[in-house]
C-alpha positions in Angstrom: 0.0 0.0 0.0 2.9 3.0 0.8 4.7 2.1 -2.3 1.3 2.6 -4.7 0.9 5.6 -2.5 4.5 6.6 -2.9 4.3 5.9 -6.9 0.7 7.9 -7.3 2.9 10.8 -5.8 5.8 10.4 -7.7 3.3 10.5 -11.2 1.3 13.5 -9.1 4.7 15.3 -9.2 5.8 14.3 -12.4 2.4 15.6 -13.6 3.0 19.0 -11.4 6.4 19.8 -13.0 4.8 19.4 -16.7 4.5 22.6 -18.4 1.4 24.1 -18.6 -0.3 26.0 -21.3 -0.5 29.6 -20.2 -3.9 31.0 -19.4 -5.3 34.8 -19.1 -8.1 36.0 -17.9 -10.2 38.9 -19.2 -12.5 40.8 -16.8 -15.3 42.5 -18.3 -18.5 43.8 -17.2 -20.2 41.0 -18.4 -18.1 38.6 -16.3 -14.6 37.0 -17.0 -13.3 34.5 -19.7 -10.4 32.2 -19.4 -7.8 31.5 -22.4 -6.1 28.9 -22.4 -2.7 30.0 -24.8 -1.1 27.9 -27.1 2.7 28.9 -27.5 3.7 25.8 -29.3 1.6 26.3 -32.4 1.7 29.9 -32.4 4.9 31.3 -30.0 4.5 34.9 -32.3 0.8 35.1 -31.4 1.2 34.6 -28.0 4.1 36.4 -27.1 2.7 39.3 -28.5 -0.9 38.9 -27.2 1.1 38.5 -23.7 3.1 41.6 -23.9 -0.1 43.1 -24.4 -1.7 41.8 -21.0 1.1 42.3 -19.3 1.6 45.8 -20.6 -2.5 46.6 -19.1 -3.4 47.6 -22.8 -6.3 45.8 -22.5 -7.5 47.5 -19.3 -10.4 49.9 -21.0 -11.3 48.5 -24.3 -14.5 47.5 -25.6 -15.6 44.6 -27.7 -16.2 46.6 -30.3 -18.1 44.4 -33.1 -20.4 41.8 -32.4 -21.9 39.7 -35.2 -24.1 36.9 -33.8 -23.3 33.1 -35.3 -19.9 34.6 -36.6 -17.3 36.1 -33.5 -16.7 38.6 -31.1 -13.9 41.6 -31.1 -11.8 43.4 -29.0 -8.8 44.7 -28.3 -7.9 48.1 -30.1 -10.7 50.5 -29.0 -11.5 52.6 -26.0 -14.8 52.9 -24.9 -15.0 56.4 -26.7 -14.5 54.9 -29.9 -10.9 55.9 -29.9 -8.1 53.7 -31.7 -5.5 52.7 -28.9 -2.0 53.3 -30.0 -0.3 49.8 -30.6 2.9 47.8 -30.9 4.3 46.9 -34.6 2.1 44.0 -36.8 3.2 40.4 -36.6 3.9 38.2 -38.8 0.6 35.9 -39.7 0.9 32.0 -38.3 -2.7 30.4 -39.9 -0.5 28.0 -41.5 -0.1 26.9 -37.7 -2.3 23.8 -37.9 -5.4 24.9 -35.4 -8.7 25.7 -36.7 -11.2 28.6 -36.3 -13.9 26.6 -34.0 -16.1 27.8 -31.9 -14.9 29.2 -28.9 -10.7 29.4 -30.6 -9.1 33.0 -30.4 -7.9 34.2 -32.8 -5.8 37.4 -34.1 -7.6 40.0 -35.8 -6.3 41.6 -39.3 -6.2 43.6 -41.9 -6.4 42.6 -45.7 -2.5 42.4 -45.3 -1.7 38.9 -44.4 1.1 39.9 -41.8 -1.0 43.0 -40.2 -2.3 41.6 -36.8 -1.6 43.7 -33.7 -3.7 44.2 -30.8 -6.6 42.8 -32.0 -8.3 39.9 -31.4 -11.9 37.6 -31.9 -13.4 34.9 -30.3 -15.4 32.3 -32.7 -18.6 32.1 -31.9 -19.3 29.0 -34.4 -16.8 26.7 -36.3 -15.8 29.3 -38.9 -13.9 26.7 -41.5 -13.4 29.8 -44.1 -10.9 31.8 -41.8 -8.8 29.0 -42.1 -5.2 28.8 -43.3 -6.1 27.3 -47.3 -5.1 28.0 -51.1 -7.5 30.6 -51.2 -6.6 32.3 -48.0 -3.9 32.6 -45.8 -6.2 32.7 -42.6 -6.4 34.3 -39.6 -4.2 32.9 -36.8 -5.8 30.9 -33.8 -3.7 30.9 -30.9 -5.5 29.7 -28.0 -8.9 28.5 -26.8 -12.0 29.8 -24.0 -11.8 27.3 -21.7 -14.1 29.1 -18.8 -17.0 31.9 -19.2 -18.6 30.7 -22.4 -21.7 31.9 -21.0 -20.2 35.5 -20.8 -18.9 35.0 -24.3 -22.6 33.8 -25.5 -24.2 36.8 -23.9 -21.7 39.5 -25.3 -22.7 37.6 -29.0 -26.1 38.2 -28.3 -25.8 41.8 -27.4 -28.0 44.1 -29.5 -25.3 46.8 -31.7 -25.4 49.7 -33.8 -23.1 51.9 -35.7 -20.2 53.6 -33.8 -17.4 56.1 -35.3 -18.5 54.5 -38.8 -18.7 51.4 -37.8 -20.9 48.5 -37.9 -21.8 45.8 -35.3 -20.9 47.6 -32.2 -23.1 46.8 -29.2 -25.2 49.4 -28.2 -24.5 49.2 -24.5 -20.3 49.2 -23.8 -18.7 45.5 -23.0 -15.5 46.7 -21.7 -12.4 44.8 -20.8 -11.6 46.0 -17.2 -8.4 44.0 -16.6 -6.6 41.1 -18.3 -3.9 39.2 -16.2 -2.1 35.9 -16.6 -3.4 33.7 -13.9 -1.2 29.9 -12.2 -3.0 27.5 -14.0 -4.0 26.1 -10.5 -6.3 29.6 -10.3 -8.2 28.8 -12.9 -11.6 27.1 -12.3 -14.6 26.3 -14.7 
């Protein structure tokens, strides 16, 4: 019996000392989501995304467009409508492997392949066209909501109008209040 008990802690430990994914959490006033990162598939994505966090950028924005059975946005305007000054563009990594599925993250772009910055979406619905293919490079998915899909499900079904010219922006303001990477032991669903 005390050497199973031994051995279940020795693979306990084992397990411990296994790195982790990390995770961030957004506060909003709709209620948090957790993100579960994927650095492996996508180490530009992250890193960047991560500066951002740590750098409080995100402390203030809004989701600023919401289209039902599509995504949700955020992450490059204040609550004013104002664009938020950003870091440099990265370079794009759809041909990473992962999928746009519902609930993936995702960096946001411009028509230029290699123009994400602060901007980000989460997928709403399996969204097989933003996919790295022939016909388009994609739009890179670097991590996952693992906790507060019901948050994410009532920001999608937020009424919006037009805002500063432009469309799908909810009509009352989903702000992020704080984003801050969390132990992985923190994290509960």
């Amino acid at each position: 019996m005390t050497k199973i008990l031994i051995l279940a802690l020795i693979i306990l430990a084992g397990g411990l000392m296994m790195a982790e994914n990390p995770q961030v959490v957004l506060n909003t006033n709709y209620g948090d989501i957790t993100l579960e990162l994927y650095p492996e598939k996508a180490p530009i994505s992250v890193a960047n995304f991560l500066q951002y966090v740590n750098d409080g950028f995100y402390s203030g924005v809004v989701f600023h467009r919401v289209i039902a059975g599509f995504m949700i946005q955020t992450g490059g305007f204040g609550i004013d409508g104002s664009r938020k000054e950003t870091l440099s563009p990265i370079k794009n990594e759809a041909d990473n492997g992962l999928s746009n599925d519902y609930g993936t993250i995702a960096m946001a772009r411009t028509n230029a392949v290699d123009s994400a910055t602060s901007q980000f979406f989460i997928n709403v619905k399996d969204n097989d066209f933003l996919n790295n293919s022939g016909r388009n490079f994609g739009y890179s998915v670097f991590g996952k909501a693992i906790a507060g899909l019901d948050v994410i499900k009532k920001i999608e079904a937020s009424p919006t109008a037009s805002k500063k010219g432009m469309g799908d922006w909810p009509v009352e303001d989903i702000i992020i209040t704080g984003a801050s990477v969390v132990e992985t032991q923190e994290v509960t669903e």
